[in-house]
N, C-alpha and C positions, 0 to 999 in steps of 0.2 A: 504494500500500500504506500502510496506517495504523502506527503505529510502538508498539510494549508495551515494558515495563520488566518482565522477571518476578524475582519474586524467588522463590529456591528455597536452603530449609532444610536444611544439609549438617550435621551437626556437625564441629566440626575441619578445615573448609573450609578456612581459611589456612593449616593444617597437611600439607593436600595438598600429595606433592612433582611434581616439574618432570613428570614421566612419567607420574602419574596424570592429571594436568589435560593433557597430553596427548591419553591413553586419553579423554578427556573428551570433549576438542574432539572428537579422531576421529569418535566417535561421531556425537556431535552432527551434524557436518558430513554423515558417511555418511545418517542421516536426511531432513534436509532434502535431499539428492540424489534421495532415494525418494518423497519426497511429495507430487509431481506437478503442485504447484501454487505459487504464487509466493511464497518465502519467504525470507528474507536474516537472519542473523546478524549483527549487526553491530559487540558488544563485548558482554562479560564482565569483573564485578569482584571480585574475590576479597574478604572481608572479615570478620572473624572466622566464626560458625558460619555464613555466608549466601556465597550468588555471585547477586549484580544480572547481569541478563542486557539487551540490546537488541536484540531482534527486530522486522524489519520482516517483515509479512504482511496479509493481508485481510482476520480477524478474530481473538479472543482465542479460537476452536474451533481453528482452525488452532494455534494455540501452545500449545493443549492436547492437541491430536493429537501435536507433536513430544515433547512432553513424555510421554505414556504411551509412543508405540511407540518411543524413548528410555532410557526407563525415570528420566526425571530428575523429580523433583519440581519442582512447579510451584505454590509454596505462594497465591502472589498475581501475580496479572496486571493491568494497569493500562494503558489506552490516553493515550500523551502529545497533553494536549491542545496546549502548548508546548515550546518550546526556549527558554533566554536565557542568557546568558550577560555576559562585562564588552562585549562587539560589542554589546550590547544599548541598554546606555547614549547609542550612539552613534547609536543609529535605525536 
């Protein structure tokens, strides 16, 4: 599976409390259950008006399928071409 970065435009997204981003997840989670084909959630980042997402799946159609039958915006999606981090330094 290939890995996306989406970002999706909330307003007041960090303003969300503990039980909404719950209700979130849930959803979210319920979806990918339904959509019959190989999909992983892998982190969420809360950040003023925005939540970065990291979805592994098998194309950027699949992560816009979870996102309409979701109901979550899916303002930008973006396939990672790398990882790196400070391990990176090290080879």
């Amino acid at each position: 599976m290939k890995t996306f970065v989406i970002e999706r435009e909330i307003p007041g997204a960090s303003k969300l409390t503990a039980d909404e981003l719950k209700g979130i997840s849930s959803k979210s989670c319920d979806v990918v259950a339904r959509l019959g084909e190989p999909y992983k959630w892998v982190q969420s980042y809360v950040a003023g008006d925005k939540i970065y997402c990291v979805h592994e799946a098998e194309s950027a159609d699949v992560i816009y399928r979870h996102a309409r039958e979701g109901g979550f915006p899916a303002d930008r999606v973006t396939e990672v071409a790398a990882i790196i981090g400070p391990q990176t330094v090290a080879g």
